[in-house]
Each structure stands twice: as structure tokens, then as C-alpha cells.
C-alpha positions in Angstrom: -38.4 17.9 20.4 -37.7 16.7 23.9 -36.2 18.8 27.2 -35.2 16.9 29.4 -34.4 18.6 32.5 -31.7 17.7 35.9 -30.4 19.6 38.5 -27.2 19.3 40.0 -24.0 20.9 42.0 -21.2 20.2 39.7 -20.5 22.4 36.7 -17.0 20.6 35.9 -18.4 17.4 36.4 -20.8 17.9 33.8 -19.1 19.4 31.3 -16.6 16.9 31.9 -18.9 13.9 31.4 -20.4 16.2 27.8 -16.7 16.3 26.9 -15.1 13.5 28.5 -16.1 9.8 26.5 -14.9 11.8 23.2 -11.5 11.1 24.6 -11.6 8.2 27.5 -14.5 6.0 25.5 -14.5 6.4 21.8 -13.0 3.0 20.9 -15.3 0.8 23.2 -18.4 2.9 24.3 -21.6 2.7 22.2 -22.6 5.9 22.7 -19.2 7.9 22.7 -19.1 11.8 22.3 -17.8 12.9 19.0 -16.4 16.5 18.1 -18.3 18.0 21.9 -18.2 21.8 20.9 -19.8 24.8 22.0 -22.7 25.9 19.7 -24.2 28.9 21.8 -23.8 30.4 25.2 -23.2 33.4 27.3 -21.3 36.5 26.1 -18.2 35.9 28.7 -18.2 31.8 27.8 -18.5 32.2 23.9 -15.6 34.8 23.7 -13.1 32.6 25.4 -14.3 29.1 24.3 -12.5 27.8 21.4 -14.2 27.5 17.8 -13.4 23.8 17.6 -13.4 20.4 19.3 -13.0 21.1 23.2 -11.0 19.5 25.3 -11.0 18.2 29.0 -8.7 21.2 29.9 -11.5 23.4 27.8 -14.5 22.0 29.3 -13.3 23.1 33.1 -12.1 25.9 32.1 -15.9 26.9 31.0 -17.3 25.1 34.2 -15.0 27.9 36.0 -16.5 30.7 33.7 -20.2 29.2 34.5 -19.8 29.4 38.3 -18.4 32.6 38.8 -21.4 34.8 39.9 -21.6 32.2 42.6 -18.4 32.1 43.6 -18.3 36.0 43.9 -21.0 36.4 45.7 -21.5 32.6 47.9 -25.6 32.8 46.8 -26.5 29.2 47.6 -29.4 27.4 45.8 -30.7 24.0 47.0 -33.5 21.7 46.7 -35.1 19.6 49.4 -33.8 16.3 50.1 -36.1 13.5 50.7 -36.4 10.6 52.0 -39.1 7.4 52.8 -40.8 7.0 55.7 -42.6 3.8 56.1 -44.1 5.1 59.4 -45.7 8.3 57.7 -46.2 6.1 54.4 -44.8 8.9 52.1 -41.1 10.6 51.4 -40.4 13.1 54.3 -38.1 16.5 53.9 -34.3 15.5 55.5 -32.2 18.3 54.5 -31.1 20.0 51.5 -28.6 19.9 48.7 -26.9 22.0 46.2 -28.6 22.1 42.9 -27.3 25.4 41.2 -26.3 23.7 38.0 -29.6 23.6 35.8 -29.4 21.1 32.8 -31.6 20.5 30.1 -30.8 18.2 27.0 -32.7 19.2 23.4 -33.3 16.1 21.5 -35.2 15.5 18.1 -36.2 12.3 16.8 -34.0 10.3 14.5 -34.1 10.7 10.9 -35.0 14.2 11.6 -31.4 15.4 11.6 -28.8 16.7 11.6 -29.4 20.1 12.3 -26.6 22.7 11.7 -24.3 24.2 14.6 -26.1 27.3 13.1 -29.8 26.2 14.1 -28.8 24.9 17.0 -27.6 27.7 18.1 -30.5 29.3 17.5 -33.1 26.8 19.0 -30.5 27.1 22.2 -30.5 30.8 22.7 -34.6 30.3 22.0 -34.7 28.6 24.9 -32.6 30.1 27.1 -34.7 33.4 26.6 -37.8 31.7 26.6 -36.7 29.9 30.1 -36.3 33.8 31.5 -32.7 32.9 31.9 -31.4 36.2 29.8 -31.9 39.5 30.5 -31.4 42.0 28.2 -29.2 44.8 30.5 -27.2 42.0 31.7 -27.7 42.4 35.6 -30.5 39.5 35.8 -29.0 36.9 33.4 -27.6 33.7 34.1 -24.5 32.5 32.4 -24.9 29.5 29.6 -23.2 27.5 27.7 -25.0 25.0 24.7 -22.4 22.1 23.8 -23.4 20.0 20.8 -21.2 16.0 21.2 -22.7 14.0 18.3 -25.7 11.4 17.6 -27.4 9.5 20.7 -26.9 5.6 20.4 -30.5 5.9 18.9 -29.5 8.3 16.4 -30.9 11.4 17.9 -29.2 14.7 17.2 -29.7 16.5 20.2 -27.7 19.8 22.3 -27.0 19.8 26.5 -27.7 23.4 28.0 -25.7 23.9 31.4 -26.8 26.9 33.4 -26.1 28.5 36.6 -29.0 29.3 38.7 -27.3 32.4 40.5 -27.2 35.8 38.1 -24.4 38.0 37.3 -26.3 40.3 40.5 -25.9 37.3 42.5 -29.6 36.8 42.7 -31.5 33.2 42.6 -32.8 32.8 39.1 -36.4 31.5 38.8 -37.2 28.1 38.0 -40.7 27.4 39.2 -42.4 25.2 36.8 -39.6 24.6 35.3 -40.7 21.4 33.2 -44.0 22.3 32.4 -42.5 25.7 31.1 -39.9 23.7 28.9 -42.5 21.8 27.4 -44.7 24.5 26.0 -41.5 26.5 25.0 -40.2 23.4 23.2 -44.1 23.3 21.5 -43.3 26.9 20.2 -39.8 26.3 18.9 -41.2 22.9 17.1 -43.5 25.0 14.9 -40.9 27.9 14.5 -37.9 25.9 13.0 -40.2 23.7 11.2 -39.7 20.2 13.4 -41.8 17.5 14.4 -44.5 18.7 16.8 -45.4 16.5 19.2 -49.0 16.0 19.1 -49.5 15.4 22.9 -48.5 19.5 23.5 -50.9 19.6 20.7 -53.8 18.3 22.4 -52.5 19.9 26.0 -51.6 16.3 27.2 -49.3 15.2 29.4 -46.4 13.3 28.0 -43.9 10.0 29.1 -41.2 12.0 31.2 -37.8 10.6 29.6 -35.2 9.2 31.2 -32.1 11.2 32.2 -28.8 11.1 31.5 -27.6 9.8 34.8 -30.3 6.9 34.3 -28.3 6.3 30.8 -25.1 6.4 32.9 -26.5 3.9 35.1 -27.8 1.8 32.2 -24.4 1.8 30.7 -22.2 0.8 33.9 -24.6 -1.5 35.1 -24.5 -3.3 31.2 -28.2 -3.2 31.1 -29.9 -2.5 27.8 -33.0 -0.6 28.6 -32.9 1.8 31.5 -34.8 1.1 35.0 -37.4 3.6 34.0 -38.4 2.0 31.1 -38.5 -1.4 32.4 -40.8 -0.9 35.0 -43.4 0.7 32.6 -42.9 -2.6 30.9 -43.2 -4.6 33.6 -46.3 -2.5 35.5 -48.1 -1.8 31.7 -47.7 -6.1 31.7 -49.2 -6.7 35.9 -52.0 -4.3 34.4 -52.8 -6.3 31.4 -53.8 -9.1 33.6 -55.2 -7.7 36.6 -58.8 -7.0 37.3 -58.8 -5.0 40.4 -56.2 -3.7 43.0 -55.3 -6.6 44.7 -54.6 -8.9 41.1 -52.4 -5.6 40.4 -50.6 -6.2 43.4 -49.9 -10.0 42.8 -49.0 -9.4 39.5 -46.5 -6.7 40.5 -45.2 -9.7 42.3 -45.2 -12.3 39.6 -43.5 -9.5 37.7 -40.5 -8.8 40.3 -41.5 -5.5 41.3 -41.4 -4.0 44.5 -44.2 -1.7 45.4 -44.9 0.3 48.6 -47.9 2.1 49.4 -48.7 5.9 50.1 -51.0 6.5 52.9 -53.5 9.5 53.5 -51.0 11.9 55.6 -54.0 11.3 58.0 -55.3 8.2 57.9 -52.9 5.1 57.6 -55.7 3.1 56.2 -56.1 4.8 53.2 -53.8 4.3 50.1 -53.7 6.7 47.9 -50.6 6.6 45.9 -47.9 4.0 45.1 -44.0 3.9 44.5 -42.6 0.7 42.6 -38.7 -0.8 42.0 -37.3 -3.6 40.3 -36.0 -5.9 42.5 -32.2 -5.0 42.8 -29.6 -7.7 41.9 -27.1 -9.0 44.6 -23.7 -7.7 44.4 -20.8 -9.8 46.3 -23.2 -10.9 48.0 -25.2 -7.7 49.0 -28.6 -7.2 47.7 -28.3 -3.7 46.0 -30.8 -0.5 46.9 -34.4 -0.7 45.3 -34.6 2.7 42.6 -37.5 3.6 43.5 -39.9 5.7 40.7 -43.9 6.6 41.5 -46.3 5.3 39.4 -47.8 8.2 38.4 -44.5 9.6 37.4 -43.7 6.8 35.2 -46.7 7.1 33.3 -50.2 9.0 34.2 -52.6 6.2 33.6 -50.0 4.0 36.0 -51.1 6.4 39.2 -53.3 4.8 41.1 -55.9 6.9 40.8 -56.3 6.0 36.4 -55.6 2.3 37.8 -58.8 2.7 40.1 -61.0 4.2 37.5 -60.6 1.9 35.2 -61.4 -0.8 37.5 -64.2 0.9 38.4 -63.5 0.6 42.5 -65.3 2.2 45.3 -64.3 3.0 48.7 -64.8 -0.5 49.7 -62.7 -2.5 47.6 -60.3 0.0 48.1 -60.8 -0.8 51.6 -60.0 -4.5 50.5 -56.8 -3.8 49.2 -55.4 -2.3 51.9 -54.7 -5.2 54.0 -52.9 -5.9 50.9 -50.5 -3.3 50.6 -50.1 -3.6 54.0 -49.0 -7.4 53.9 -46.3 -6.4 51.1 -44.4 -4.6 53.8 -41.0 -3.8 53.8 -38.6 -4.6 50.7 -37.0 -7.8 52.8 -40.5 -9.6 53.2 -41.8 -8.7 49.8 -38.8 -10.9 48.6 -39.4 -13.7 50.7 -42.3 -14.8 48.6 -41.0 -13.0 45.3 -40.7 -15.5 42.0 -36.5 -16.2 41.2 -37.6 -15.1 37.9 -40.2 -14.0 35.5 -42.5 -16.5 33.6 -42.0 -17.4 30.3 -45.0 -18.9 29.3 -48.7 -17.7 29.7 -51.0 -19.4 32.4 -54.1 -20.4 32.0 -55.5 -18.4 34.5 -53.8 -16.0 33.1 -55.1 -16.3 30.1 -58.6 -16.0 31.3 -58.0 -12.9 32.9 -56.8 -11.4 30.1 -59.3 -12.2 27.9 -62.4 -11.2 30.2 -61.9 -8.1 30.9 -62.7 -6.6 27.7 -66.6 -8.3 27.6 -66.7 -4.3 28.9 -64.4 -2.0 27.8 -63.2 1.6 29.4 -63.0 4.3 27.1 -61.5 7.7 28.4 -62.7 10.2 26.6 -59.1 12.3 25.6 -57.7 8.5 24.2 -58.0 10.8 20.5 -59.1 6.6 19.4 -62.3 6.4 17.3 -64.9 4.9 19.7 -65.8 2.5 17.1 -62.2 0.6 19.0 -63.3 -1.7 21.3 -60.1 -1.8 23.3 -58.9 1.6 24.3 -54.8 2.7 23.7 -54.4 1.7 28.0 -55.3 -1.4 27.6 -53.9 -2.0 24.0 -50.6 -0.4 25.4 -50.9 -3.2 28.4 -51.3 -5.9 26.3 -48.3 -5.2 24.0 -46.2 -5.1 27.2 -47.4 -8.6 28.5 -46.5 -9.7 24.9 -42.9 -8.0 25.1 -42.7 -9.9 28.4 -43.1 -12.9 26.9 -41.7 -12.5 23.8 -38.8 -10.4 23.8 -37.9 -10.8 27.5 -34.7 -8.2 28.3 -34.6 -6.8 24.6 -37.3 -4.2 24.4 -38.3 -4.5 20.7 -41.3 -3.7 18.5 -43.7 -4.8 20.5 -42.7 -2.8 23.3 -42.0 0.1 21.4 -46.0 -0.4 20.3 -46.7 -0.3 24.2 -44.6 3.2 24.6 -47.0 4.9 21.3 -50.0 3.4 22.7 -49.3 4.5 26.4 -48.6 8.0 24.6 -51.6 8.5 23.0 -53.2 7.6 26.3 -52.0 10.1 28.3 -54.8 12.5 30.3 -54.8 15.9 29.8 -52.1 18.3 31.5 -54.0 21.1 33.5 -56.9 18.6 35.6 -59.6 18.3 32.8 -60.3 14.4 32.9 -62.3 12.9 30.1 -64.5 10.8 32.1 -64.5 7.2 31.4 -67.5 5.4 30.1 -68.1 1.6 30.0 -68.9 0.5 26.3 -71.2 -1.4 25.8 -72.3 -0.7 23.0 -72.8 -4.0 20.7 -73.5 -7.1 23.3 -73.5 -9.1 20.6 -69.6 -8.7 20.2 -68.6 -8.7 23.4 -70.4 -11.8 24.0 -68.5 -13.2 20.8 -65.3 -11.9 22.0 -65.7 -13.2 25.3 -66.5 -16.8 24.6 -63.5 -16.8 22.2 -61.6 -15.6 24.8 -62.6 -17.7 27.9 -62.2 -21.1 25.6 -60.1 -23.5 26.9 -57.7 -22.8 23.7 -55.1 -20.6 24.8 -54.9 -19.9 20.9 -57.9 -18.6 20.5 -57.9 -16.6 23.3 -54.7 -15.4 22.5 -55.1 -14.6 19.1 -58.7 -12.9 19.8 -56.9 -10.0 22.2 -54.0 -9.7 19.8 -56.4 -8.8 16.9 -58.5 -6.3 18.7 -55.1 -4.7 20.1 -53.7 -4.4 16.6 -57.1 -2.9 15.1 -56.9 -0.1 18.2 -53.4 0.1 17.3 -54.6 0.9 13.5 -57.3 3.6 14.7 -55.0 5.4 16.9 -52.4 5.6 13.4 -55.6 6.7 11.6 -56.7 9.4 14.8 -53.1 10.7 14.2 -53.3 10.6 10.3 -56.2 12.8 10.7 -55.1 15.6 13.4 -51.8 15.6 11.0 -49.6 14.0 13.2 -47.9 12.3 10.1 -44.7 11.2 11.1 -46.4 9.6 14.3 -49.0 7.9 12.5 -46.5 6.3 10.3 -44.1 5.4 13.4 -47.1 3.6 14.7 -47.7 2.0 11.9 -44.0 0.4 11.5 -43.8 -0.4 14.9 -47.4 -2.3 14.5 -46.3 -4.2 11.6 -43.0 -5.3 13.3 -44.8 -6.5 16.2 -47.4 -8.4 14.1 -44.4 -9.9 12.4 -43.0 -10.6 16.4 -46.5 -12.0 17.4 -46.5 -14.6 14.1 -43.2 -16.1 15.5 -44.2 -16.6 18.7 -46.9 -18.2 18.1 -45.4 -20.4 15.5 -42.9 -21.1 18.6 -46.4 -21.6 20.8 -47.5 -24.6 18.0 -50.3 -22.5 17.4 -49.7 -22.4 13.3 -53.8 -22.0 12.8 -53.1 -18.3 14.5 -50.6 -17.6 12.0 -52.3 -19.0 8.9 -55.4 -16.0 10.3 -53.2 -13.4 10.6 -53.1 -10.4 12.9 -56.1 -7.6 12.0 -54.7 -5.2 9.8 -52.8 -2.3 10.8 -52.6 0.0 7.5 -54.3 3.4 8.3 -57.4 3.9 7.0 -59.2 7.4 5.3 -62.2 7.3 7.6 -63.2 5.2 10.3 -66.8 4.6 11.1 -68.7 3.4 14.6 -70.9 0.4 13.7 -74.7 0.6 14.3 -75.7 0.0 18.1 -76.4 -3.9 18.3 -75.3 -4.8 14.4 -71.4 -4.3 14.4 -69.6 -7.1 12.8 -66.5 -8.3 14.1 -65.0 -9.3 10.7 -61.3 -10.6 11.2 -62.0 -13.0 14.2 -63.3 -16.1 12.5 -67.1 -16.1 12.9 
């Protein structure tokens, strides 16, 4: 189950948008409300909330019944606005706005539901306890309300919780930590009602922080299929795939359309150590639109800069290097004056040689959950699926990026500091040596078709690491999605000309039993056409 958690100002204006597209969108909207109806909630908003379908008249008529303690009593609660400064090389405090609407969305996975209004209600009030928003003499609690409004467009049953942040004693209610709390309460309430436990809480990992449902909105108005979020992973999971070092990573982030802009030490400008990135915004009557930005770390862990820079194994001078780099990007108007009209739709050869390369040695973290006996590691798998969906599936993000996304989650670092600390394998020289002269041929099959079969075999130990920590419903996931995207990968390469990579065949991606590390210096590398 996933919390997904917003703050805003507005109680009417969001329980008008979990009412509203039941009634203004149901014949033309994809995702329309059905049947929005209130399945838990405060003692004063249950009592006067009708048993059935509400309507727009009903849902501000519970916004009004939310925001009373702060009405009464004019407690104000706010969160810092910020804003980018390019001198300072980081987002600066400007002010502060209201935020005393708290909203968190419960989602399961599809096929898991529906749930009953009944255990719904239950998981809600759960949480709403569990969050320390409820107090049992009444003074210190915060007024609630769970609405249930149908199936996601992906077919995820799944609740919205609106509270207000200012108690019935008109004090502040406490929210520090507010995600990170969610996420081990949602752990708790997967094992009590019996649904799928995420195996990342499991493990104490960190997970991929979902998008929100003002970044749905967006999607939706903008007509976009994917969200920005989950595009840029794409497209920074794909610059990673190819890049070797800091400054490819920045090229490739430009061969990618994506705007990046660096963080500086607070005190020292020459030293980078964080990075926001944007899709390049599209020009409307004829003004070129605000950049969303998102950081990479917050996009995906091993995206920060700090994973990147372990993985490629930098030290203080290359970073030095890169700098001048970062630099040279500059402002969002000079990073487009040299920025490809579109993305490529066939490999390079150079490309193709990077690729390929890089995994003669191969970084391992140690909390991947991947038998070792992989020679690829999820990261890297996970980046190499996205290149693919680049190429392959280009605005549609299909199985082969949803590949990527399991791969990228299984990759995640732990959540409290402890870093498994990478090693380089290098186990059996023999098969890197193979791999790489495959990979470095001049055949852009070969080379092609050797990284896609040692992706798809790390793709088939992480299904078997899940298989064996119980993670059942994961491991098969992984599985499906693996099989699609072989079945993606055989077509485009049929579409490449390169029919001998068909005829061989992906490596096989059914789970095994048991998976066992090869002897140092005698592993075979059977699949790859010795």
C-alpha cells in the first residue's frame, strides 16, 4: 500500500476536485470519479455527511465542517516557500504559505481489490490514529474525513484522507516526519489487513516517492501520458546507461532534453554537490513554458549525485573536472541554445561502445538483495531498460520501462544512512574479457544483444531474490514485465535487421529455485554464443 502525501490551503477545493469529475467529467475523462462517498471520518463530519453518493453541495459543506477549529480560533499553519538562486546555487527561503489542509491518498496495487467501504474504513481510521491525528478526550484531535471515488485509471482501489492541521483546542498538530512516519505505519497496516507488503519497508529501504495528484492533474490537462516525474527518471535512468563519468552524464542529459542545474557547497561555489533536473518545457503561443524542476535524488536515490559518483568511482579531482561543466550549462536559456530539437531514435555507435564497456567491471552495492553471481547490478539493469524504452517505446512508457521502475526499486539504498559499500567485481576475467570484446565489436548487434542478455539474466535473479525473501506477488510482476519486454526487445530488433539476435533469444527470465555464484575464474557465460 502506498501514502502519498500533499499539503495544501484549500479544503473546498479539494474535496471538490475528490467529488467534482463524478459529475463535470464522467463521459469524457479517463479517470473520472465514480460513486465519491465518505467511508470514515471525524465524529462531527460522519454524523452530518450523507450515507450515499455526495454531491458538489455535500463536499463543501464537509470542507466547511473540516476547517472550523481554524476558523474559530485564526491558528495559522504554513510551510516555507522556496525559491532558486543561481547566485547561492541552491533554493533559498522567500516567504511562506498556507498549508493547513494535510492529504494523504491510500492506494493498493491492482488486482488486489476491491476492498469493502467496511475495510476501508478501518485501514483509514488506522491511520489517522497511527499519524497521532486523534486523540482520545477529543481536545487534541484534528478533524477528518476518508472519501472513497472509484478505481485509478490503472485500476488501483485506493481512499483520499483530508485533514486539518489545527485541533479542536486550536493548537498546531504535529507533522514532523510526516512521510517517513506514513511509510512505516502503512508497513504495519499491510501485514494487519492481510495486503501486499512492500518488500522495500521490508528490508528498511527507501522507496520511488509517487507522483501526486496535482502531477496527475497536470498530466491530464497538459494531454501527456506519463507524468513529468516519471519521465525524467526515464530519461536520466537512459543519460546514465551511457555515461561513464560526470561530464558524459551531463552531455547525455543534453542529448536527452533535460535541463540540469547544479547545487554548490553553500561555501564554496566550486564544488557541486547536488543536482536539480527538468524536461525542457514546450512553447506555448509562442512562450517557452517554466522548467518543473525535481532533484535527483528525490526522483530516485541512486539518481543523487552522490550514488552517480560512487558508481563511477570519482575522486575529488574529476569532480573538480566537471565543474567547469556544470558551470558551462548555465542558465535554462543557454542550455537550450545547443539542446537537440528532439531525441534520437536510433543508437550511435559511440554510443554503443559506451554502453557496452562499462560492464568489463561491474559495481555491486551491497543492499541490491541480487545474487552476486549477476554480473550487472539492478542500477545499471534498470538504466539499460530505460535507454531501451527510449528507443523503443518513445512517449508510451511500456514494459520495458515498467522493467526499469522494478529494477530501480530493488535498487534503492537503505533508509536510515547505512550504505552497503560498493565493490568492483571482478571476479571471473575471463567473462568480462568475453563480454567486453562482444560488446566493443563493430556489430551493433552483437553488442546490443550481449547487454540485453545480461540485463534480462539480472532481471531473473532479482525475481528469484524476491521469490526467496517471499515477496511473491513482486517476483512474479517482475517476471511478466521481463517477459513483455523480451517480447518488446525481439521486435525491435527484428525492426533493427538484426534477425540473428532474435533467432538467439533473450536469456531467460523464469525464476529459478536456487542461484549459485560460479567458481572464481571458471564461470561460464552460457547464453551468449561462445
Amino acid at each position: 500500500m502506498m501514502p502519498n502525501i500533499t499539503r495544501g490551503d484549500r479544503a473546498s477545493g479539494l474535496l471538490a476536485y475528490l467529488v467534482g469529475q463524478s459529475t463535470r467529467e464522467a463521459h469524457h475523462h479517463s479517470n473520472a470519479h465514480t460513486n465519491p462517498h465518505v467511508v470514515a471520518g471525524h465524529d462531527a463530519i460522519v454524523h452530518d455527511a450523507p450515507a450515499g453518493e455526495l454531491t458538489m453541495d455535500d463536499a463543501l459543506d464537509i470542507a466547511n465542517q473540516l476547517d472550523m477549529p481554524r476558523r474559530i480560533y485564526g491558528t495559522r499553519v504554513t510551510v516555507p516557500v522556496k525559491e532558486w538562486d543561481a547566485a547561492a546555487g541552491k533554493k533559498v527561503k522567500v516567504g511562506e504559505r498556507d498549508a493547513h489542509v494535510w492529504h494523504a491518498s491510500l492506494s493498493i496495487k491492482a488486482g488486489e481489490g476491491p476492498l469493502s467501504d467496511a475495510k476501508w474504513g478501518d485501514i483509514a481510521r488506522d491511520f489517522v490514529d497511527g499519524m497521532g491525528f486523534t486523540d482520545p478526550d477529543g481536545a487534541g484531535s484534528c478533524r477528518w474525513v476518508a472519501i472513497r471515488h472509484g478505481e485509478s485509471a490503472g485500476g488501483n482501489d485506493h481512499i483520499h484522507i483530508a485533514v486539518t492541521l489545527v485541533r479542536e483546542d486550536g493548537e498546531k498538530a504535529r507533522v514532523h516526519d510526516d512521510f517517513r512516519r506514513a511509510q512505516r505505519l502503512t508497513n504495519e497496516l499491510e501485514h494487519k489487513y492481510g495486503l501486499t507488503v512492500l518488500a522495500s519497508r521490508e528490508q528498511d529501504k527507501s522507496t520511488l516517492r509517487g507522483v501526486t495528484p496535482a502531477e496527475l492533474e497536470r498530466a491530464r490537462r497538459d494531454g501527456d501520458r506519463v507524468t513529468q516525474r516519471d519521465e525524467l527518471r526515464r530519461r536520466l535512468r537512459s543519460s546514465l546507461a551511457v555515461a561513464t563519468d560526470e561530464v558524459s552524464f551531463i552531455d547525455q542529459c543534453r542529448q536527452h532534453r533535460v535541463l540540469v542545474r547544479p547545487r554548490f557547497d553553500k561555501d564554496n561555489r566550486d564544488r557541486v554537490v547536488g543536482y536539480s533536473a527538468a524536461i525542457v518545457p514546450e512553447v506555448i503561443d509562442g512562450v517557452r513554458q517554466a522548467p518543473i524542476w525535481f532533484a535527483g535524488s528525490k526522483l530516485d536515490r541512486n539518481l543523487g549525485l552522490g550514488q552517480l559518483r560512487e558508481q563511477w568511482q570519482s575522486d575529488p579531482r574529476t569532480e573538480g573536472d566537471a565543474v567547469v561543466f556544470w558551470k558551462r550549462r548555465g542558465r535554462v536559456e543557454k542550455q537550450l541554445e545547443d539542446m537537440p530539437s528532439s531525441l534520437g531514435k536510433r543508437p550511435t555507435s559511440d554510443e554503443i561502445r559506451q554502453l557496452n564497456e562499462k560492464y568489463g567491471e561491474t559495481v555491486l552495492p551491497d543492499f541490491s538483495g541480487a545474487p552476486q553471481a549477476a554480473s550487472m547490478s539492478p542500477a545499471e539493469a534498470s538504466a539499460f531498460y530505460a535507454r531501451l524504452s527510449m528507443l523503443t517505446e518513445r512517449a508510451v512508457h511500456g514494459p520495458l520501462a515498467e522493467t526499469s521502475n522494478e529494477l530501480a526499486q530493488e535498487a534503492q539504498p537503505p533508509r536510515r544512512g547505512r550504505r552497503g559499500q560498493p565493490r568492483v567485481q571482478r571476479g571471473d576475467a575471463a567473462y568480462s574479457a568475453r563480454l567486453a570484446n562482444r560488446a566493443t565489436s563493430t556489430s551493433s548487434r552483437t553488442g546490443w544483444t550481449a547487454v540485453f542478455r545480461q540485463a534480462s539474466r539480472t532481471a531473473g535473479a532479482v525475481a528469484v531474490a524476491r521469490r526467496e525473501r517471499a515477496a511473491l506477488v513482486e517476483a512474479q510482476r517482475l517476471a511478466a514485465s521481463t517477459t513483455e519486454a523480451n517480447a518488446a526487445w525481439e521486435r525491435w530488433a527484428q525492426s533493427m535487421g538484426w534477425n540473428d539476435a532474435v533467432r538467439q533469444g533473450p536469456a531467460p527470465v523464469q525464476p529459478q529455485s536456487q542461484t549459485r555464484a560460479p567458481r572464481r575464474g571458471r564461470g561460464t557465460d552460457r547464453g551468449q554464443g561462445r
